[in-house]
KEKOLMI-363312 format. One line per field, with one value per atom (N, C-alpha, C): residue number from 1; residue in three letters; x, y, z. Coordinates in steps of 0.1 Angstrom, whole numbers, plus 5000, padded with zeros to 4 digits. Layout:
BEGIN
num <- [NUM ...]
residuo <- [ALA ...]
c1 <- [X ...]
c2 <- [Y ...]
c3 <- [Z ...]
! end
This chain:
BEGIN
num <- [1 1 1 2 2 2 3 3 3 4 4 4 5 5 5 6 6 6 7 7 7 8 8 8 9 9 9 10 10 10 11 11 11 12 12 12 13 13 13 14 14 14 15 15 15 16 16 16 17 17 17 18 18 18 19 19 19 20 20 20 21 21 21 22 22 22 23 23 23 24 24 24 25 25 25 26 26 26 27 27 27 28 28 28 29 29 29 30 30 30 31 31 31 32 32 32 33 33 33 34 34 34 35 35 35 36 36 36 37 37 37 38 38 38 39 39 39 40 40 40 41 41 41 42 42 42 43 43 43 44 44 44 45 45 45 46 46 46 47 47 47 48 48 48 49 49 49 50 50 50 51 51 51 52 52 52 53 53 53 54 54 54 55 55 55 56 56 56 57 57 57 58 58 58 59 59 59 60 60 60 61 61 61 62 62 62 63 63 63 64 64 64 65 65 65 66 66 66 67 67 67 68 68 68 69 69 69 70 70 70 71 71 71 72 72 72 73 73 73 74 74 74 75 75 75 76 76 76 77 77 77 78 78 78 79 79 79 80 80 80 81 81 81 82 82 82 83 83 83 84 84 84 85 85 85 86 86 86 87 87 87 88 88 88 89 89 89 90 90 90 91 91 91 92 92 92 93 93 93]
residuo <- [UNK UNK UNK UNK UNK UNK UNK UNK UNK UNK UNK UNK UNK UNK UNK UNK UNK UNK UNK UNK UNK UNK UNK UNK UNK UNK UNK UNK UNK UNK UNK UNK UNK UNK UNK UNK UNK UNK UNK UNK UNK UNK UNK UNK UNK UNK UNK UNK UNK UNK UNK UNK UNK UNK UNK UNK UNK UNK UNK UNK UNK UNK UNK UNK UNK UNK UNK UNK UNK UNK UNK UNK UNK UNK UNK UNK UNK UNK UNK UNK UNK UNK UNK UNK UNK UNK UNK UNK UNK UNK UNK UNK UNK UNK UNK UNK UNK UNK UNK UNK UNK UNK UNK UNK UNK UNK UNK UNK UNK UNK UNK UNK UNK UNK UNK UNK UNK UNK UNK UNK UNK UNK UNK UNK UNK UNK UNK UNK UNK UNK UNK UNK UNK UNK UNK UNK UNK UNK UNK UNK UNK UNK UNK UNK UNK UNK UNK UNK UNK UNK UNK UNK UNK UNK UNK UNK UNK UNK UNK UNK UNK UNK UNK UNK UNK UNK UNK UNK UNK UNK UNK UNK UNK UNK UNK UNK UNK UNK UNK UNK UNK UNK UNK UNK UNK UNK UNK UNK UNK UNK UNK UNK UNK UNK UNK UNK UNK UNK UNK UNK UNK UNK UNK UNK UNK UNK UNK UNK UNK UNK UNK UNK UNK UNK UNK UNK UNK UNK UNK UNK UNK UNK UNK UNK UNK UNK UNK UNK UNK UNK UNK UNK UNK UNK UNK UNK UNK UNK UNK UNK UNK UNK UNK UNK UNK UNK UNK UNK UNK UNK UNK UNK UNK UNK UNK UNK UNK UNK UNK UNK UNK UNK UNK UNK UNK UNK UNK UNK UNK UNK UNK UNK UNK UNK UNK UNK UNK UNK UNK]
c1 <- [4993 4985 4991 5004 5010 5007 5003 4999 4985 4978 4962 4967 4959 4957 4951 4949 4942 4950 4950 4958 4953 4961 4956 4960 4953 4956 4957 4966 4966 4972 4962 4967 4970 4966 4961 4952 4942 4931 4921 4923 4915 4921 4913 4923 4910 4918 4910 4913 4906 4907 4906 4913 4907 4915 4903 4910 4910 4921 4925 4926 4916 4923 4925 4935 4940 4935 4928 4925 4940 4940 4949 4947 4950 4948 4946 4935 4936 4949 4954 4964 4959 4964 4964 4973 4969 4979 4979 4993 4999 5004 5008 5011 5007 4998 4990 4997 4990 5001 4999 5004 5008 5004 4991 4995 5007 5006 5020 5019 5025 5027 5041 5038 5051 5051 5060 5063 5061 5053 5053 5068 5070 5079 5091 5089 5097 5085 5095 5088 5083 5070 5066 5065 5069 5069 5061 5050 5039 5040 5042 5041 5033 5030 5027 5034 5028 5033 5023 5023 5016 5017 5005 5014 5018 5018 5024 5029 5043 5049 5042 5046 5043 5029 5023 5008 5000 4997 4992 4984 4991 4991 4982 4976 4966 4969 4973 4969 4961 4953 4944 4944 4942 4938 4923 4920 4902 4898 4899 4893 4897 4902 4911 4927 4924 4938 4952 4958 4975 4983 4988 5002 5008 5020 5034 5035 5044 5048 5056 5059 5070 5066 5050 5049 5047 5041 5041 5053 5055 5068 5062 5058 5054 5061 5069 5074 5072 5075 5066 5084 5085 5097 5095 5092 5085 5074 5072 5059 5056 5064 5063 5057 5048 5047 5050 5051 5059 5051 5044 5038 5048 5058 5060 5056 5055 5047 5062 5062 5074 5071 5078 5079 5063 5059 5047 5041 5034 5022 5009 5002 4989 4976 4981 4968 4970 4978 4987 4979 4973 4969 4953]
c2 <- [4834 4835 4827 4822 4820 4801 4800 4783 4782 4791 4791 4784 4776 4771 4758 4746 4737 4726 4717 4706 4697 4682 4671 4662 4646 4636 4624 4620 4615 4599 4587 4575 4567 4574 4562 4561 4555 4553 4562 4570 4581 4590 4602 4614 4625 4628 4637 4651 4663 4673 4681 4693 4705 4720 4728 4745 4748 4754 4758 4777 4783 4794 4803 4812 4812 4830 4835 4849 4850 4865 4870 4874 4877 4884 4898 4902 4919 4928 4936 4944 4950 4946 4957 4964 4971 4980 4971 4968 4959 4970 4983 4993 5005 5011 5024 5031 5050 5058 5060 5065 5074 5087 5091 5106 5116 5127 5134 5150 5153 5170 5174 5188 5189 5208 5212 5226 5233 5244 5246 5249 5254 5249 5240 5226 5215 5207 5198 5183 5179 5171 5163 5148 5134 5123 5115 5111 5104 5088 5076 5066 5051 5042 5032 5023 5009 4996 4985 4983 4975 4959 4952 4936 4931 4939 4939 4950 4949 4960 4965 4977 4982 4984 4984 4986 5002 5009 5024 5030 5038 5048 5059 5066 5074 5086 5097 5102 5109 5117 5124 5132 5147 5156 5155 5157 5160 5157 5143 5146 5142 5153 5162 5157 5149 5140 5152 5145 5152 5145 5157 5153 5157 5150 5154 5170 5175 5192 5200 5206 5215 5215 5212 5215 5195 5190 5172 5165 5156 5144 5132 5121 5107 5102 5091 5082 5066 5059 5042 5039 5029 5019 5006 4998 4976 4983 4977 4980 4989 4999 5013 5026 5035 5048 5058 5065 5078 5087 5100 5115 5126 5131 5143 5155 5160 5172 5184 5194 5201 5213 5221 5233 5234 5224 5228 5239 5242 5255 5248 5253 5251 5247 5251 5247 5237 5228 5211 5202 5211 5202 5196]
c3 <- [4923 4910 4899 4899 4889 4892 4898 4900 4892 4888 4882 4868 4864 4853 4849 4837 4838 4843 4851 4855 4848 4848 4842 4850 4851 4856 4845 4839 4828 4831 4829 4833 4820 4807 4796 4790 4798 4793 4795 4809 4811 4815 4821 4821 4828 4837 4850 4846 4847 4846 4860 4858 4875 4867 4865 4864 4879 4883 4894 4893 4901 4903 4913 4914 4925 4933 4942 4945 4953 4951 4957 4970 4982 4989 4992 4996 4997 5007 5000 5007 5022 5031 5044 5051 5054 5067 5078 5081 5092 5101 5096 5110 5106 5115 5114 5115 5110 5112 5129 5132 5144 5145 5156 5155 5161 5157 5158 5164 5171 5174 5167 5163 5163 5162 5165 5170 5153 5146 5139 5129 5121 5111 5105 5116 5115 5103 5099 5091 5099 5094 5101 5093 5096 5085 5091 5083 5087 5078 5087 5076 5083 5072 5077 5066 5075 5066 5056 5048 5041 5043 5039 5038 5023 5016 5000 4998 4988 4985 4971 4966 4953 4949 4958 4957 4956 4948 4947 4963 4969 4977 4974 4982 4978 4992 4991 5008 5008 5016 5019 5030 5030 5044 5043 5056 5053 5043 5038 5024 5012 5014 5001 4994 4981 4977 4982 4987 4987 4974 4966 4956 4961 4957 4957 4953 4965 4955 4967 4967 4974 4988 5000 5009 5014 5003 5003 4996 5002 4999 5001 4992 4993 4983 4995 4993 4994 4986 4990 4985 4993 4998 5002 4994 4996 5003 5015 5022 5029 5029 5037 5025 5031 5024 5036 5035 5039 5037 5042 5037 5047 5042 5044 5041 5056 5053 5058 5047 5044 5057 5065 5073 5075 5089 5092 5094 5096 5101 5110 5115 5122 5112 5097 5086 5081 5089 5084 5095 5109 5116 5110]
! end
């Protein structure tokens, strides 16, 4: 993006113009999550990989936005986010 702007071709007597600008590419997931079992009251850490870092994360159950809070843990690290899910139960599946 930082290459966008007006260029010039400048000989003297004449002089060429070009606005250049530049799209970004859309962010994807390069590695899916994984599904998981796991014996009720263990963690369970659910992650994938992005092809850009720093980019807003969103998680969701059925639905339903997940925040961060004592039973959720999300973490983002360059291109990785993370959803820990705290001392599972069977209402996590």
């Amino acid at each position: 993006k930082t290459d966008a702007g007006l260029y010039t071709c400048d000989i003297g007597t004449d002089v060429a113009k070009s606005k250049v600008s530049v799209q970004e590419k859309p962010t994807e997931v390069t590695k899916q999550l994984e599904n998981k079992t796991s014996p009720a009251g263990q963690d369970i850490s659910l992650s994938c990989e992005l092809s850009k870092a720093d980019v807003n994360i969103r998680w969701y159950k059925d639905g339903k936005a997940i925040r961060k809070s004592q039973k959720y843990d999300l973490q983002q690290e360059g291109t990785r986010a993370t959803l820990i899910i705290r001392d599972s139960t069977v209402k996590d599946s």
